[in-house]
C-alpha positions as CSV (number, residue, x, y, z in Angstrom):
1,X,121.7,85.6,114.5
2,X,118.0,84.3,114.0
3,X,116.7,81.5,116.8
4,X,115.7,78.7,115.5
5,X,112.0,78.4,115.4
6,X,111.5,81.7,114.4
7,X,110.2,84.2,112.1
8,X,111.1,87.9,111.3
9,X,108.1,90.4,112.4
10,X,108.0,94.0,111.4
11,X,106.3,97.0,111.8
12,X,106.6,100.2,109.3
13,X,104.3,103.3,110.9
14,X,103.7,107.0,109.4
15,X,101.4,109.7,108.7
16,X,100.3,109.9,105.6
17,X,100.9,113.9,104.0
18,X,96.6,114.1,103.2
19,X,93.6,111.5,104.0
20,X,93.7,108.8,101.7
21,X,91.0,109.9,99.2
22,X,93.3,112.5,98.6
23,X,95.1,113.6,95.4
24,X,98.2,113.9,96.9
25,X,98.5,110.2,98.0
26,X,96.7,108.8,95.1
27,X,99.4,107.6,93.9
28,X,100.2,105.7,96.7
29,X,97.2,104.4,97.3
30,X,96.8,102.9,94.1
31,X,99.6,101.5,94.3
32,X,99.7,99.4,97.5
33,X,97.1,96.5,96.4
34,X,99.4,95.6,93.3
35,X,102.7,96.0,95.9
36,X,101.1,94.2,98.8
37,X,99.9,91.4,96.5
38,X,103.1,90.9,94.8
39,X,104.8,91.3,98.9
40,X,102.7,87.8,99.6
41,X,103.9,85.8,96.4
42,X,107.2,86.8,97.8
43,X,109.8,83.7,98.8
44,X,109.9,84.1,102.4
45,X,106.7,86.0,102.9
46,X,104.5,84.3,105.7
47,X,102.2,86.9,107.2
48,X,100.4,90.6,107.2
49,X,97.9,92.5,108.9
50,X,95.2,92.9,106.5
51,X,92.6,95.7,106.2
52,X,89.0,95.6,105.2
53,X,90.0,94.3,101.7
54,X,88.6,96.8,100.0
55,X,90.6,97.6,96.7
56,X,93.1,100.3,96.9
57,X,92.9,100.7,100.4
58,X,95.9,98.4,101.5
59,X,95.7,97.7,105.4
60,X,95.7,101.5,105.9
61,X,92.4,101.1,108.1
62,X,95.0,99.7,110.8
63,X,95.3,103.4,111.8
64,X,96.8,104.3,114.9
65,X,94.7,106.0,117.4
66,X,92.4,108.6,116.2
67,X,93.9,109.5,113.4
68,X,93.1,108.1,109.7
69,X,96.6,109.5,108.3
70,X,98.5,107.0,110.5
71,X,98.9,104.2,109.1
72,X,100.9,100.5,110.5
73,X,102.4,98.1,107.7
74,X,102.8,95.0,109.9
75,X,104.6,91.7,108.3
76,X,106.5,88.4,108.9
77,X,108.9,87.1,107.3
78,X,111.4,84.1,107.7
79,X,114.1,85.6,107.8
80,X,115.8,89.3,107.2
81,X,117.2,88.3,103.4
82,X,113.4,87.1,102.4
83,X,112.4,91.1,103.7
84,X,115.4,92.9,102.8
85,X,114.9,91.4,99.1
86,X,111.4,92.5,99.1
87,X,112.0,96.0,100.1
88,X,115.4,96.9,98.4
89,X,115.2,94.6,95.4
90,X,111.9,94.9,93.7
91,X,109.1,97.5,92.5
92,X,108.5,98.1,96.0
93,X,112.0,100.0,96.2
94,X,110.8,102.9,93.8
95,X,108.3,103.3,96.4
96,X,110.6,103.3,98.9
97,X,112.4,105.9,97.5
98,X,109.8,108.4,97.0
99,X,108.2,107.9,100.5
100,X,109.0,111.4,101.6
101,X,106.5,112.6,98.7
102,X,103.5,110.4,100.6
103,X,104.3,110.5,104.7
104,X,105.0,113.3,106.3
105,X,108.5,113.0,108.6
106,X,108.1,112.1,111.8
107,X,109.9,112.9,114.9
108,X,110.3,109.1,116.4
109,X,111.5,106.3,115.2
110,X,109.0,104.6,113.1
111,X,109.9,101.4,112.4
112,X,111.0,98.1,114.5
113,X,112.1,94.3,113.8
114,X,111.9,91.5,116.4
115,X,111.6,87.7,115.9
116,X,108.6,85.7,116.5
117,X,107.8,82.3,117.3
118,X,106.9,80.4,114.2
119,X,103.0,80.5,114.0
120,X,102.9,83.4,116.0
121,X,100.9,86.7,114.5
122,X,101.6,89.8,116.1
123,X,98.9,92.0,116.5
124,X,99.1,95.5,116.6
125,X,99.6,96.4,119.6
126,X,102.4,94.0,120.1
127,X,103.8,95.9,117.7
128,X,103.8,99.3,118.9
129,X,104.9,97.8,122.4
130,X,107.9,96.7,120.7
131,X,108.6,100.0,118.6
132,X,108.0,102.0,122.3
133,X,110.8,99.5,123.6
134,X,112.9,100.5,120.7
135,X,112.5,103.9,121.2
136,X,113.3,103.4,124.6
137,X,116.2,101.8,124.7
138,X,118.0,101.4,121.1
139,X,118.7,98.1,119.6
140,X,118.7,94.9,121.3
141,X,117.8,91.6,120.5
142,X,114.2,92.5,121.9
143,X,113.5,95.3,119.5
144,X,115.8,96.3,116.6
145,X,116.5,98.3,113.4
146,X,118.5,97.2,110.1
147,X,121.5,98.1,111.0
148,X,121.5,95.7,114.4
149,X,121.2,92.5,111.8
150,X,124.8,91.6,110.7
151,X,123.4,89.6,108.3
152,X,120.9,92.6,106.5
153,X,123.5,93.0,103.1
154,X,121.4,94.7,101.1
155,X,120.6,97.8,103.5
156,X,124.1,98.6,103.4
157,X,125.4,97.8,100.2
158,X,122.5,99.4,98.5
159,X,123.0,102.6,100.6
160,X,119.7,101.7,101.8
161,X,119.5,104.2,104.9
162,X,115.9,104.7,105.5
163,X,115.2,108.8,105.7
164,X,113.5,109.7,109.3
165,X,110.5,109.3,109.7
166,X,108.5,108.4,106.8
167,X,106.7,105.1,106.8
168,X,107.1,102.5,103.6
């Protein structure tokens, strides 16, 4: 169950198959303004980690590390129907679906869930601290996955399972 007072953070990593002026993502990248934008005129949608603002590059210059290819998706939402709607109920979903064809798969878990004061913006690293806590110890109300949120419908009755390891 949600506490009061709060929203819905999440974060969505992976490395991207090729560099992002790259072909093979191309259509990915051109893509992710017109999903982002339509992501923020969502009901529910209250916050994201933004980029340069350059067109067509998304926030994909919140890299991890070193390395160009990963890429963090970070968002807030108030609550996990306003997300679950976005993800599994709009354009966004054919993305979803083809995800394997832009990220490579990766061995950890790449995504994580965890409530937030209202207000509150996570930053990155708050983020990753959170998805390290989840990878350390499973679901718990600190850190979780979809299928921890009783009240997450539309990951199950859509046969929503996400595939390992590839971000979106």
């Amino acid at each position: 169950m949600q506490p009061v007072g709060t929203y819905l953070a999440e974060l969505n990593i992976g490395r991207l198959v090729a560099p992002t002026d790259d072909p093979r993502v191309a259509e990915f990248m051109g893509a992710l303004d017109r999903i982002n934008g339509m992501g923020k005129r969502m009901p529910g949608f209250v916050w994201m980690m933004e980029g340069s603002g350059e067109p067509g590059t998304g926030n994909t210059e919140n890299n991890i590390g070193d390395d160009p290819q990963f890429v963090a998706n970070l968002t807030v939402w108030e609550d996990v129907e306003s997300l679950e709607h976005f993800v599994f109920n709009t354009v966004h979903k054919q993305f979803y679906d083809r995800r394997a064809e832009w990220f490579e798969l990766m061995a950890d878990q790449h995504f994580v869930m965890w409530y937030v004061e209202e207000g509150h913006k996570p930053t990155l690293a708050e983020a990753m601290e959170r998805l390290a806590y989840k990878q350390e110890h499973g679901d718990s109300d600190h850190a979780f996955g979809w299928s921890y949120l009783k009240q997450a419908t539309l990951f199950t009755t859509k046969s929503c399972r996400p595939a390992q390891g590839v971000f979106l």
